[in-house]
mmCIF entry with sequence, helices, sheets and N, C-alpha, C, O atoms, coordinates in Angstrom:
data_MODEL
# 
_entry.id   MODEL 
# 
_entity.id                         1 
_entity.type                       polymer 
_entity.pdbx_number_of_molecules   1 
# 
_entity_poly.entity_id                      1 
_entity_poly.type                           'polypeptide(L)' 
_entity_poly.nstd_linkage                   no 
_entity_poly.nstd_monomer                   no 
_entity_poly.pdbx_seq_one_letter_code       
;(UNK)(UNK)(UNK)(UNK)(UNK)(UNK)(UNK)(UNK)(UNK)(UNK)(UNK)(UNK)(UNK)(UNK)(UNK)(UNK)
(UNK)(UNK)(UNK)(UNK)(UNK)(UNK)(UNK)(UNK)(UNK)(UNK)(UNK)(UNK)(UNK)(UNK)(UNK)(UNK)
(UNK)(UNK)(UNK)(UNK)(UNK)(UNK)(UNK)(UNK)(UNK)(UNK)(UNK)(UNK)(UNK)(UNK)(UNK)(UNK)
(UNK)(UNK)(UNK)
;
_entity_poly.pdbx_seq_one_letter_code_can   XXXXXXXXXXXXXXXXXXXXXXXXXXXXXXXXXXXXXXXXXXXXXXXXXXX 
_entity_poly.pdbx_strand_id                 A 
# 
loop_
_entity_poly_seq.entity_id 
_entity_poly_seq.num 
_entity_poly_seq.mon_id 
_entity_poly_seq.hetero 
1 1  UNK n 
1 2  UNK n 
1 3  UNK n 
1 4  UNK n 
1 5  UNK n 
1 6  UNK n 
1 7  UNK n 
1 8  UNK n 
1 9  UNK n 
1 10 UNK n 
1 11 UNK n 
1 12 UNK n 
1 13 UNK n 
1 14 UNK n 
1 15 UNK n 
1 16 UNK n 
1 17 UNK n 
1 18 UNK n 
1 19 UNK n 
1 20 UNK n 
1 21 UNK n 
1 22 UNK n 
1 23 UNK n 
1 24 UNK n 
1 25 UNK n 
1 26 UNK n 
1 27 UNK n 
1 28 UNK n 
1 29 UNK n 
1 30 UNK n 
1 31 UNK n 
1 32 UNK n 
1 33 UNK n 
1 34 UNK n 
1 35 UNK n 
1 36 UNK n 
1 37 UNK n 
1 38 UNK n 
1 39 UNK n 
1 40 UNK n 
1 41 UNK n 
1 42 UNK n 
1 43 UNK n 
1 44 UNK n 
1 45 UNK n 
1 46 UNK n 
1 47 UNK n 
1 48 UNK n 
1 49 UNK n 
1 50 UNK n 
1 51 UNK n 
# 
_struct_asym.id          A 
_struct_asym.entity_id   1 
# 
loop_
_struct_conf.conf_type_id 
_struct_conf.id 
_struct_conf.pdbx_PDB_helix_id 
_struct_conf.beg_label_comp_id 
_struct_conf.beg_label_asym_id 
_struct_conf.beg_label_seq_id 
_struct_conf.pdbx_beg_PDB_ins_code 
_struct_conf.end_label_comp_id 
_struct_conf.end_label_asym_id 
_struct_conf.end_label_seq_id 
_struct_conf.pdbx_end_PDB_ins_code 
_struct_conf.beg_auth_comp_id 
_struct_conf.beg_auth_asym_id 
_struct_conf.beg_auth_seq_id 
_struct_conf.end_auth_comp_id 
_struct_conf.end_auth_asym_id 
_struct_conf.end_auth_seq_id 
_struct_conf.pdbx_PDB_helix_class 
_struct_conf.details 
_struct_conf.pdbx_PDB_helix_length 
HELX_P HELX_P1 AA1 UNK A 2  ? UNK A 13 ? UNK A 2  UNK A 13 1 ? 12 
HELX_P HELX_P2 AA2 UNK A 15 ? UNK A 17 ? UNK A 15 UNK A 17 5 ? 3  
HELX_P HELX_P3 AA3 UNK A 30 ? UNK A 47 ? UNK A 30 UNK A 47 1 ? 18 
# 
_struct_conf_type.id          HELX_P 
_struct_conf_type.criteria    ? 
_struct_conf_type.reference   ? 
# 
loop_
_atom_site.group_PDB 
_atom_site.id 
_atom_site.type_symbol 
_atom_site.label_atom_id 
_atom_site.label_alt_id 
_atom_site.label_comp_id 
_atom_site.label_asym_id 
_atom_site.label_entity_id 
_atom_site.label_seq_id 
_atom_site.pdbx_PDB_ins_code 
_atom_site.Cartn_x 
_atom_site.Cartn_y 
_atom_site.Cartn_z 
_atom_site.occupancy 
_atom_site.B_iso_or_equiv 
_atom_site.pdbx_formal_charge 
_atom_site.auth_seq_id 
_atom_site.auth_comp_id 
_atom_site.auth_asym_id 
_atom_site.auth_atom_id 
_atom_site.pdbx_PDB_model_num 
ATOM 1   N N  . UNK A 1 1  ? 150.399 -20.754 -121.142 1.00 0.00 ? 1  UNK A N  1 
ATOM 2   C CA . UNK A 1 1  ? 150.878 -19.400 -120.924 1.00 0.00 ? 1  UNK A CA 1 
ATOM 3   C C  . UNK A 1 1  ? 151.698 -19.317 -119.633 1.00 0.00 ? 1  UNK A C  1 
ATOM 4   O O  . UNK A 1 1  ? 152.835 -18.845 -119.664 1.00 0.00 ? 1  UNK A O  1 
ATOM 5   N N  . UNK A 1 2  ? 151.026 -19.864 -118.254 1.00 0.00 ? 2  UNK A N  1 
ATOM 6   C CA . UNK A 1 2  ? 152.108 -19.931 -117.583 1.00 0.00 ? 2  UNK A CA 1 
ATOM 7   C C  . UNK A 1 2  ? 153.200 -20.927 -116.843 1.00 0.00 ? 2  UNK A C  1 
ATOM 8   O O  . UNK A 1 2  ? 153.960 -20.891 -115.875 1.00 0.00 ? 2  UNK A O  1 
ATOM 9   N N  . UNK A 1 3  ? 152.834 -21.785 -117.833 1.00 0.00 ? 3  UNK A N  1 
ATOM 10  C CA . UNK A 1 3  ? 154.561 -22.570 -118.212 1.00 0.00 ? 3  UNK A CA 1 
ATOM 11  C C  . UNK A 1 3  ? 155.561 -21.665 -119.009 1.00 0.00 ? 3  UNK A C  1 
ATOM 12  O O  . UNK A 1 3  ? 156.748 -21.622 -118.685 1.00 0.00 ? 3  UNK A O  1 
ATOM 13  N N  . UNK A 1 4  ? 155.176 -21.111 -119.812 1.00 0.00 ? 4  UNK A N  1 
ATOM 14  C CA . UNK A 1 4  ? 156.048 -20.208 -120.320 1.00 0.00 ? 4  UNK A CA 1 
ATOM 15  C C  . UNK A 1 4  ? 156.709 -19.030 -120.053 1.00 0.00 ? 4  UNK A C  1 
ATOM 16  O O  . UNK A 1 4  ? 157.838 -18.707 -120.422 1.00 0.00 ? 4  UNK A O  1 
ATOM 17  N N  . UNK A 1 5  ? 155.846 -18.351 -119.319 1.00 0.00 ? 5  UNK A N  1 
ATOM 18  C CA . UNK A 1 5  ? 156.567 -17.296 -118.090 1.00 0.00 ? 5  UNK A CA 1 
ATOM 19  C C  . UNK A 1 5  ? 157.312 -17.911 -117.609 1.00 0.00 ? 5  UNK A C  1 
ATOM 20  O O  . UNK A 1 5  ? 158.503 -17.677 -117.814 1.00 0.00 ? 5  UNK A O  1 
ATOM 21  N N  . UNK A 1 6  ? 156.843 -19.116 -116.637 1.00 0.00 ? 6  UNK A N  1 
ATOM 22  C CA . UNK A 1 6  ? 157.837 -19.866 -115.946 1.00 0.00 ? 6  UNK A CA 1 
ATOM 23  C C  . UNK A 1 6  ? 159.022 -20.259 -116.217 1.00 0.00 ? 6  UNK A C  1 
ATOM 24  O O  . UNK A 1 6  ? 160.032 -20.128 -115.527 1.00 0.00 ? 6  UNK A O  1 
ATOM 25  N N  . UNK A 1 7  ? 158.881 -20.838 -117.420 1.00 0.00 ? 7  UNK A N  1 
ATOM 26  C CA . UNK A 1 7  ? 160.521 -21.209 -117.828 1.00 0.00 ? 7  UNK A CA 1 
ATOM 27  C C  . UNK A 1 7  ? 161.051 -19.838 -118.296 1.00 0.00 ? 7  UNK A C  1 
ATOM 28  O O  . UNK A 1 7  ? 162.281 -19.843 -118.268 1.00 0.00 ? 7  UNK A O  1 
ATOM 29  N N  . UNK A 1 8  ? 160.574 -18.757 -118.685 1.00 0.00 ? 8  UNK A N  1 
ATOM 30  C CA . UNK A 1 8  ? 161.298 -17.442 -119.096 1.00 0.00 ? 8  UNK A CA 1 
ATOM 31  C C  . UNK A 1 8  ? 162.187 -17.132 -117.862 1.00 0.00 ? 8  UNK A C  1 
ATOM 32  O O  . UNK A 1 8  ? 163.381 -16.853 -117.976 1.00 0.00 ? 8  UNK A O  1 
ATOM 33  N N  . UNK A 1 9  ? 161.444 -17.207 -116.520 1.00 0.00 ? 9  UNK A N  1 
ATOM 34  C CA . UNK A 1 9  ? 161.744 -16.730 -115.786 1.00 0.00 ? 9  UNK A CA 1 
ATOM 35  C C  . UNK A 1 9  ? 162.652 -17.740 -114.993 1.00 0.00 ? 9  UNK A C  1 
ATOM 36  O O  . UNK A 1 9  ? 163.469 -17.147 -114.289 1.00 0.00 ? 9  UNK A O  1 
ATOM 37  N N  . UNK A 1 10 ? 162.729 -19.219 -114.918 1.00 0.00 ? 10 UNK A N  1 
ATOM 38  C CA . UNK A 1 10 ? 163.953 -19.521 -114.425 1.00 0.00 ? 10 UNK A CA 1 
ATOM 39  C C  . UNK A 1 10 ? 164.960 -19.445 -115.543 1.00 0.00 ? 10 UNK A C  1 
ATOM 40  O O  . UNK A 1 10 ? 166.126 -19.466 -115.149 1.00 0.00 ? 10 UNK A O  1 
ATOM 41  N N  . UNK A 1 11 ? 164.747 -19.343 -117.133 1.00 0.00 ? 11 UNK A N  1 
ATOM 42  C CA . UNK A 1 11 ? 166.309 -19.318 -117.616 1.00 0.00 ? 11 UNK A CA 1 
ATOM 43  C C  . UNK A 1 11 ? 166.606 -17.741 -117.316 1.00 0.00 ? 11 UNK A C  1 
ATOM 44  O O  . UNK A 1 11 ? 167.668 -17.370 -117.816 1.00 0.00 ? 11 UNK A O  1 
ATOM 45  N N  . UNK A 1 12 ? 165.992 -16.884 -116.706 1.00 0.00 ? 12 UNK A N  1 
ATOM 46  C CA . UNK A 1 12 ? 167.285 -15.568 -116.509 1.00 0.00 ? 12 UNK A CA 1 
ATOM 47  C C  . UNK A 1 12 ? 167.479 -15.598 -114.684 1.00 0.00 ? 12 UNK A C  1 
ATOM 48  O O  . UNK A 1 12 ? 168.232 -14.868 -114.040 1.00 0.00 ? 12 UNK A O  1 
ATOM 49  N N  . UNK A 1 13 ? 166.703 -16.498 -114.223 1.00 0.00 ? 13 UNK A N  1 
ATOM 50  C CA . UNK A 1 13 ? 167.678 -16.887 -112.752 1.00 0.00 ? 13 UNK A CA 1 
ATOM 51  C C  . UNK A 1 13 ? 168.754 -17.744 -112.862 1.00 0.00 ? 13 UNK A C  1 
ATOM 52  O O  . UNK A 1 13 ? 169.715 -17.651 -112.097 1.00 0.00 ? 13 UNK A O  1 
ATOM 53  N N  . UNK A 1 14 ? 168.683 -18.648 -113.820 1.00 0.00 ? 14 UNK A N  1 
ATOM 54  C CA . UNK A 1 14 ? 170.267 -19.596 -113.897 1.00 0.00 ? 14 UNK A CA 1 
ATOM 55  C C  . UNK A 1 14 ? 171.013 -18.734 -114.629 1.00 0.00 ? 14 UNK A C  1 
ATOM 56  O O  . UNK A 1 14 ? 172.194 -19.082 -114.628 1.00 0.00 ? 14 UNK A O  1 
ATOM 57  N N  . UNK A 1 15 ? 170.681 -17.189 -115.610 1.00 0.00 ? 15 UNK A N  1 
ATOM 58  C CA . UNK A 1 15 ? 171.735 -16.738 -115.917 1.00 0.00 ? 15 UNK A CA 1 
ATOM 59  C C  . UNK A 1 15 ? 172.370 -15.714 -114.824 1.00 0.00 ? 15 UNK A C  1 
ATOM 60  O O  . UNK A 1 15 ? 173.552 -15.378 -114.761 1.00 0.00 ? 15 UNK A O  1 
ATOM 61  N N  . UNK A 1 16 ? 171.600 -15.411 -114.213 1.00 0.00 ? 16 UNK A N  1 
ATOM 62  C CA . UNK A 1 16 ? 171.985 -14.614 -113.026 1.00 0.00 ? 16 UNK A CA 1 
ATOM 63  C C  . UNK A 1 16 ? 172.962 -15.145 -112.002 1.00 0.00 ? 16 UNK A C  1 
ATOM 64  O O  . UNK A 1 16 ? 173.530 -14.501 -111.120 1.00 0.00 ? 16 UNK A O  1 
ATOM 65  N N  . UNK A 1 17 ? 173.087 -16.865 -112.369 1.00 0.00 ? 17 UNK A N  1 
ATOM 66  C CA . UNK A 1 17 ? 173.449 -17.328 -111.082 1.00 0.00 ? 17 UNK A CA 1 
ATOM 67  C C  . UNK A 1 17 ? 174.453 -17.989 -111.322 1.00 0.00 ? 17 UNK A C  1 
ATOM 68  O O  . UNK A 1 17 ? 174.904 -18.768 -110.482 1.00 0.00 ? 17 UNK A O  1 
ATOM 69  N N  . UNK A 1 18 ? 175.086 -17.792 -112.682 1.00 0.00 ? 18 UNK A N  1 
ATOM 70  C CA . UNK A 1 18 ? 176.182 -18.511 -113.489 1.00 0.00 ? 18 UNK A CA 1 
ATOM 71  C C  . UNK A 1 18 ? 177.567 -17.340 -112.661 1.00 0.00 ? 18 UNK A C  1 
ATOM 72  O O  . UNK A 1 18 ? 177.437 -16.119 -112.572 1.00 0.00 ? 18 UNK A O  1 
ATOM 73  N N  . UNK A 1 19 ? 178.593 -18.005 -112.240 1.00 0.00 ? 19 UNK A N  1 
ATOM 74  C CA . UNK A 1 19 ? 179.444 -18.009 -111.791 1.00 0.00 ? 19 UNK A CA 1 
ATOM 75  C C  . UNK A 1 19 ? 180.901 -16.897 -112.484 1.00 0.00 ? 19 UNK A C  1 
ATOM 76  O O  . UNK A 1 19 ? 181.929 -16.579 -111.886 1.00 0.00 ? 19 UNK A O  1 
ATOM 77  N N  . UNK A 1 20 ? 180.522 -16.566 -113.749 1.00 0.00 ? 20 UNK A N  1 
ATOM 78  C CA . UNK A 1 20 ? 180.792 -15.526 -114.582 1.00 0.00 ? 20 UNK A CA 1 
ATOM 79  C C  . UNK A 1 20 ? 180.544 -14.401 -114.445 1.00 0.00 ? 20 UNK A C  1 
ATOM 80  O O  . UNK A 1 20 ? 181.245 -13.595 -115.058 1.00 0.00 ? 20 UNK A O  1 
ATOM 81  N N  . UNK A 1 21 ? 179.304 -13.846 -113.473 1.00 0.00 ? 21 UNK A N  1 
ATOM 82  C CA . UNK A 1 21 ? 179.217 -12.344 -113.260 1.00 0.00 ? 21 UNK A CA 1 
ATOM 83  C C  . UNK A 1 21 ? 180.377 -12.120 -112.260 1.00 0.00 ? 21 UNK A C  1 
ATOM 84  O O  . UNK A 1 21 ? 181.176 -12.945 -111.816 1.00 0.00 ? 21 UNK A O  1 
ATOM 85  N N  . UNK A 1 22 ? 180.289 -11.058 -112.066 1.00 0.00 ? 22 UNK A N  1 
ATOM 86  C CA . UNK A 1 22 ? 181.124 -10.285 -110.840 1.00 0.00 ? 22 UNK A CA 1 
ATOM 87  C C  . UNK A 1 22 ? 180.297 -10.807 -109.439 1.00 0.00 ? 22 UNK A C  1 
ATOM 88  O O  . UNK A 1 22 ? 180.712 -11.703 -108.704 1.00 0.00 ? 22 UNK A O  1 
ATOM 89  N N  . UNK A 1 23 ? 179.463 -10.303 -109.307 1.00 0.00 ? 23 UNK A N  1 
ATOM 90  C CA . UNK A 1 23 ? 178.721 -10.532 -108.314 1.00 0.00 ? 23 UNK A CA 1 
ATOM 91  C C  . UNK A 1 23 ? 178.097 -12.041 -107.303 1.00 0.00 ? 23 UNK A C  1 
ATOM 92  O O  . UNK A 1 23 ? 177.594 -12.174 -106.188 1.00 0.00 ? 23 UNK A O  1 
ATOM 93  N N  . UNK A 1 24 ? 178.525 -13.080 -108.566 1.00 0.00 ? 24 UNK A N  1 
ATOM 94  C CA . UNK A 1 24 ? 178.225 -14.056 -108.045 1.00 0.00 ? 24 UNK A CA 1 
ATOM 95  C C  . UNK A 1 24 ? 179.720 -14.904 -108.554 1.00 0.00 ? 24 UNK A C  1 
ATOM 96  O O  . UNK A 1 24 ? 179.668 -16.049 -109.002 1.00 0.00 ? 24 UNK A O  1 
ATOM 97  N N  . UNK A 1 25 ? 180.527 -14.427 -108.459 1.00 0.00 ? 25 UNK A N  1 
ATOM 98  C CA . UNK A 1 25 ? 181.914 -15.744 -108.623 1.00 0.00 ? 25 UNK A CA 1 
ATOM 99  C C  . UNK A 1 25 ? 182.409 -16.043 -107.433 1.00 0.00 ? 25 UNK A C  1 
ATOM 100 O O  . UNK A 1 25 ? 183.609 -16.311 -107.366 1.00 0.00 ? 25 UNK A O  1 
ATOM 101 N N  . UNK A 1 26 ? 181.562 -16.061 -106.193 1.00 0.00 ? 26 UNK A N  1 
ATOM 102 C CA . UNK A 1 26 ? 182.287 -16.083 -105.311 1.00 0.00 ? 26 UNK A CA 1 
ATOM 103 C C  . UNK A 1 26 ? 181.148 -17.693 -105.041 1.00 0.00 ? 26 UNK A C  1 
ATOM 104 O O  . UNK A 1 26 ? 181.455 -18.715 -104.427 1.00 0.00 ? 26 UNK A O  1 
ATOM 105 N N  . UNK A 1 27 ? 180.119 -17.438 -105.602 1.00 0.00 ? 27 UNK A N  1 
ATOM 106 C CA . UNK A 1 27 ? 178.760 -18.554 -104.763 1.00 0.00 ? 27 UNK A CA 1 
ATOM 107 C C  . UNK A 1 27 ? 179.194 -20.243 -105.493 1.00 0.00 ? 27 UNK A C  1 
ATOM 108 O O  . UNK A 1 27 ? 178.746 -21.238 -104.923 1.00 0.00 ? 27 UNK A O  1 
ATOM 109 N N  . UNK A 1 28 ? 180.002 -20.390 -106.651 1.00 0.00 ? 28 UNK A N  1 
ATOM 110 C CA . UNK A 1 28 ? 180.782 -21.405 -106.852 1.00 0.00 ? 28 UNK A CA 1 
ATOM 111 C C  . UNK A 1 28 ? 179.352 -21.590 -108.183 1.00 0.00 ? 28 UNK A C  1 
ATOM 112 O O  . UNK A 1 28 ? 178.807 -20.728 -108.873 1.00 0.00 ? 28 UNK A O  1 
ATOM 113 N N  . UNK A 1 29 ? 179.099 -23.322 -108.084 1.00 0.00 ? 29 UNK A N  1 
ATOM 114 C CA . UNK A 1 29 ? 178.029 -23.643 -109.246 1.00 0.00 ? 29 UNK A CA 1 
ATOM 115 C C  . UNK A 1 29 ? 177.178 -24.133 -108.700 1.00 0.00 ? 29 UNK A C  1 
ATOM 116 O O  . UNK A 1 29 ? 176.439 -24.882 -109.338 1.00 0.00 ? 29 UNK A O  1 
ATOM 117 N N  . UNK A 1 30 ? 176.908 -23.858 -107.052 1.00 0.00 ? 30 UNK A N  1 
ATOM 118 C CA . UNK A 1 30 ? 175.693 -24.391 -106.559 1.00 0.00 ? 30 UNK A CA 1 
ATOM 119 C C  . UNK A 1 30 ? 174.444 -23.594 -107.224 1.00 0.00 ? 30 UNK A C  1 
ATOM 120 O O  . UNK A 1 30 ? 173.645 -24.136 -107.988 1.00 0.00 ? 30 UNK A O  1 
ATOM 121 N N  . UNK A 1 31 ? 174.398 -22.537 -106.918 1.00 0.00 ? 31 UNK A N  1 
ATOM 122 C CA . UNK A 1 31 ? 172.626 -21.708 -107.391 1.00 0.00 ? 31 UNK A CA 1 
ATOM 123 C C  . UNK A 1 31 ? 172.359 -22.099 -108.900 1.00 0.00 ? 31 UNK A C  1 
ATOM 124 O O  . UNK A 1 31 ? 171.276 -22.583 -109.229 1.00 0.00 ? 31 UNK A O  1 
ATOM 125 N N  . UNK A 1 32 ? 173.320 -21.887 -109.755 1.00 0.00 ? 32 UNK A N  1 
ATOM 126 C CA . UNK A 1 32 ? 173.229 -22.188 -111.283 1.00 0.00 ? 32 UNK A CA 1 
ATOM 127 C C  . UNK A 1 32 ? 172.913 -23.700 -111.082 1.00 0.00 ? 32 UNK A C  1 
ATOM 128 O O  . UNK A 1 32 ? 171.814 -23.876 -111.606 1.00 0.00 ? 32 UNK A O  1 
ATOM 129 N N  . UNK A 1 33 ? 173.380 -24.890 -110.556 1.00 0.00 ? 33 UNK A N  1 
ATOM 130 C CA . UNK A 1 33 ? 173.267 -26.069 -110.782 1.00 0.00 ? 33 UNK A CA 1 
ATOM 131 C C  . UNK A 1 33 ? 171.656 -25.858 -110.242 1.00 0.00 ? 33 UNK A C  1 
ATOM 132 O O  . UNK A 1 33 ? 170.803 -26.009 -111.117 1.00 0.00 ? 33 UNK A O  1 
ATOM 133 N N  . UNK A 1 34 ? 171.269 -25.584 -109.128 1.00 0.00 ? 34 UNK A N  1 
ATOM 134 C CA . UNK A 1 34 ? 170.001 -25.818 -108.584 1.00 0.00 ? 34 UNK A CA 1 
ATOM 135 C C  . UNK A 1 34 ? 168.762 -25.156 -109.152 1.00 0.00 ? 34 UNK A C  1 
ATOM 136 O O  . UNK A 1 34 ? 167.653 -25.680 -109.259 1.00 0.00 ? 34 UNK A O  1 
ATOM 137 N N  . UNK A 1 35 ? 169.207 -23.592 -109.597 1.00 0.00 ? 35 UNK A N  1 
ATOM 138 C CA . UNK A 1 35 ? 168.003 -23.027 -111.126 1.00 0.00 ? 35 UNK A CA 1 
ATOM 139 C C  . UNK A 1 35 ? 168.338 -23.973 -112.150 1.00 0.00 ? 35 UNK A C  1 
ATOM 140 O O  . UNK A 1 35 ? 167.348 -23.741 -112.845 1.00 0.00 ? 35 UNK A O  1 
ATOM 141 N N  . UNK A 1 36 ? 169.000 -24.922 -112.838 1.00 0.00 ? 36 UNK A N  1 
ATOM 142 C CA . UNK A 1 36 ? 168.921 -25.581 -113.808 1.00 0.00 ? 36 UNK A CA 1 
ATOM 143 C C  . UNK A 1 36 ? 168.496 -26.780 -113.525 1.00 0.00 ? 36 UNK A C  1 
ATOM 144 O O  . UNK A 1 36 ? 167.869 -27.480 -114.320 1.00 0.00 ? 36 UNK A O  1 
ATOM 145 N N  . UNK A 1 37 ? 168.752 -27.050 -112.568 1.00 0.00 ? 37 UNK A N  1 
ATOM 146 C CA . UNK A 1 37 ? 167.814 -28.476 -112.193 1.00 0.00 ? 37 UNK A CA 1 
ATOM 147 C C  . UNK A 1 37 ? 166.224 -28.383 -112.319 1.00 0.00 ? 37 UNK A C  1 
ATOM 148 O O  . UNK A 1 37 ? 165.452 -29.035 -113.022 1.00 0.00 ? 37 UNK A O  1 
ATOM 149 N N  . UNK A 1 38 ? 165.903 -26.956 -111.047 1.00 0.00 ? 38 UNK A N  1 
ATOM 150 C CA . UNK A 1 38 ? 164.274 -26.978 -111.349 1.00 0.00 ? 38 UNK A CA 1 
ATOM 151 C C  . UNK A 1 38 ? 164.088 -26.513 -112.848 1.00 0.00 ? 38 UNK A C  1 
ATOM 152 O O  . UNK A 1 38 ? 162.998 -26.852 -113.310 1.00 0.00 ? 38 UNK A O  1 
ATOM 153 N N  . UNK A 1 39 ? 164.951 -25.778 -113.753 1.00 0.00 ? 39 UNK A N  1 
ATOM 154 C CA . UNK A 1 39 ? 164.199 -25.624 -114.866 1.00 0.00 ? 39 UNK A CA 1 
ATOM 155 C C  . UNK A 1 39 ? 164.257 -26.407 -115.601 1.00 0.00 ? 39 UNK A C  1 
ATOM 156 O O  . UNK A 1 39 ? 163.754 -26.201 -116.705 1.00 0.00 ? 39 UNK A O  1 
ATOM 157 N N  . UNK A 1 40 ? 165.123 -28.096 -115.215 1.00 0.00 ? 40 UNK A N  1 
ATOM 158 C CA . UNK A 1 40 ? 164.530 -29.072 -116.350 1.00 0.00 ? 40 UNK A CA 1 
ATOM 159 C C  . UNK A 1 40 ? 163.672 -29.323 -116.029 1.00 0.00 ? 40 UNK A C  1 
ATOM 160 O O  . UNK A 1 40 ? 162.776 -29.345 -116.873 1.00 0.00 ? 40 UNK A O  1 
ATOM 161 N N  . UNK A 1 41 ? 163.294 -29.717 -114.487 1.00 0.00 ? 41 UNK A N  1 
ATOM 162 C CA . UNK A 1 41 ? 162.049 -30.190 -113.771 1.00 0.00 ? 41 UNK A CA 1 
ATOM 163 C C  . UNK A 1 41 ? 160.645 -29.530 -114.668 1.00 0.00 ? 41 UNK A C  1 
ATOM 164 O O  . UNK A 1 41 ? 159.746 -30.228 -115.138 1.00 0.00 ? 41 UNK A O  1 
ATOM 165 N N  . UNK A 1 42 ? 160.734 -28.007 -114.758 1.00 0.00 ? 42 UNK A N  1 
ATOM 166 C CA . UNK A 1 42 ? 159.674 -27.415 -115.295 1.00 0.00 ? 42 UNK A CA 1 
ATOM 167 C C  . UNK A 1 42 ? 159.054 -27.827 -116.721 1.00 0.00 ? 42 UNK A C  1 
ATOM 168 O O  . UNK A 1 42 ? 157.931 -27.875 -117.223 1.00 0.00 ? 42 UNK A O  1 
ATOM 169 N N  . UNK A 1 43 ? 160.572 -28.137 -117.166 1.00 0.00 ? 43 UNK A N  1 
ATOM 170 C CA . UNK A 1 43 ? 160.361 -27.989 -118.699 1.00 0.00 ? 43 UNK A CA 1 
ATOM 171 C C  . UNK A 1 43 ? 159.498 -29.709 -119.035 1.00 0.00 ? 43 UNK A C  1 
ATOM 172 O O  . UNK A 1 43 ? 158.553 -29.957 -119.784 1.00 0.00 ? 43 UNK A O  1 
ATOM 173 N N  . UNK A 1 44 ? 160.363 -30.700 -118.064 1.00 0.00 ? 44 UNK A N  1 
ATOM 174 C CA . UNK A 1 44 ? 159.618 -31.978 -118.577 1.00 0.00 ? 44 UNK A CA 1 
ATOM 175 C C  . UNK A 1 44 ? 157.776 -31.883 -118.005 1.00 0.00 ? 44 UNK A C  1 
ATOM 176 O O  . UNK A 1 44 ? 156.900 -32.533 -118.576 1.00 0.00 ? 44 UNK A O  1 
ATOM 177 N N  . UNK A 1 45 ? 157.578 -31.223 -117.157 1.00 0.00 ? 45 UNK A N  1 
ATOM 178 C CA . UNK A 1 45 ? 156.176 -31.043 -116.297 1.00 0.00 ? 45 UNK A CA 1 
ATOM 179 C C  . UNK A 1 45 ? 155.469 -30.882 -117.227 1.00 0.00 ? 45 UNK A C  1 
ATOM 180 O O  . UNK A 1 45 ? 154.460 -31.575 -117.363 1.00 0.00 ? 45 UNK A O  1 
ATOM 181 N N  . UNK A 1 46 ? 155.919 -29.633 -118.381 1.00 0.00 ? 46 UNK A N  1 
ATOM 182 C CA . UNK A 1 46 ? 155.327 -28.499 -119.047 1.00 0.00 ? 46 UNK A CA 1 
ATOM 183 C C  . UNK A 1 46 ? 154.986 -29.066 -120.681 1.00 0.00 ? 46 UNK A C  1 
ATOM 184 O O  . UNK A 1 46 ? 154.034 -28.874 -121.438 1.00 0.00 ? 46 UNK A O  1 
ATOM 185 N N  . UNK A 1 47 ? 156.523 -30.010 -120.822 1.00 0.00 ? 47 UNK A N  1 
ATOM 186 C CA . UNK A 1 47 ? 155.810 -31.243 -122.125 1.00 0.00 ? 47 UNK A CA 1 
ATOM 187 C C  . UNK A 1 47 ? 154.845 -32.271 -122.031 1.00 0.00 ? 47 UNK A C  1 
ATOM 188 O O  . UNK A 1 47 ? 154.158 -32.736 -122.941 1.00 0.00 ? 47 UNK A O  1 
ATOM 189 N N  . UNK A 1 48 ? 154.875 -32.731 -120.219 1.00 0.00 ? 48 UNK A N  1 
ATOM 190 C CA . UNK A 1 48 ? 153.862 -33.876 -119.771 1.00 0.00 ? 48 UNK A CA 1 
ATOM 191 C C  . UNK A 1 48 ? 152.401 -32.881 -119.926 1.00 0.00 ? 48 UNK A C  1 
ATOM 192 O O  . UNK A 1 48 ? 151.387 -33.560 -120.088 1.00 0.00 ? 48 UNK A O  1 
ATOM 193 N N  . UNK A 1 49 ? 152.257 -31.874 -119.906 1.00 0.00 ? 49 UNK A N  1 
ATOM 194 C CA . UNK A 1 49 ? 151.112 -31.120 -119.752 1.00 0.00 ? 49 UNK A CA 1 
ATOM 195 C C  . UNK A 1 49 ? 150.442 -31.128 -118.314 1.00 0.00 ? 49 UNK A C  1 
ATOM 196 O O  . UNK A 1 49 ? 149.242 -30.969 -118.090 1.00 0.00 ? 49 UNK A O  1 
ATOM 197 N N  . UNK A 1 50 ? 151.556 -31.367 -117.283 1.00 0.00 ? 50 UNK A N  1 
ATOM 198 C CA . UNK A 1 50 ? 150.801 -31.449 -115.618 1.00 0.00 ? 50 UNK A CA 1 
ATOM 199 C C  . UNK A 1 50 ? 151.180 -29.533 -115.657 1.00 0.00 ? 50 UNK A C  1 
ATOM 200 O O  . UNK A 1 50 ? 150.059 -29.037 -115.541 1.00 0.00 ? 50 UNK A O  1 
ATOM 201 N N  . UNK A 1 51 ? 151.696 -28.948 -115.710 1.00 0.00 ? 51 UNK A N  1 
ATOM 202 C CA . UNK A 1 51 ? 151.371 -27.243 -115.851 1.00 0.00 ? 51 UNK A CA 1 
ATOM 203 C C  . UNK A 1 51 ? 150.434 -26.569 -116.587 1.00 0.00 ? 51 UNK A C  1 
ATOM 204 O O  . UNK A 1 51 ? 150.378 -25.340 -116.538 1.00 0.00 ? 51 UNK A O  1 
# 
C-alpha cells in the first residue's frame, strides 16, 4: 500500500516538473530527470519487495 502511494506520488512530481508547463520551462530537465530517477529507484525497491 505504501509503495503505491509512493510511486502515485512521484509520477505527478515528474509531471509537475516536465519542462512543458509554463511555470517550470525555465528549470531546463534537471527536476524531471531527478523525480524520474528516484521513481525508477522506487519502482525496482517496490518489485524487490525491500518497501
Amino acid at each position: 500500500m505504501l509503495s503505491t502511494v509512493l510511486i502515485v506520488i512521484l509520477i505527478l512530481m515528474l509531471l509537475g516538473a516536465l519542462p512543458t508547463w509554463g511555470y517550470s520551462s525555465g528549470w531546463g530537465y534537471g527536476p524531471g530527470g531527478i523525480v524520474g530517477t528516484i521513481l525508477v529507484i522506487v519502482v525496482v525497491l517496490a518489485l524487490l519487495g525491500r518497501i
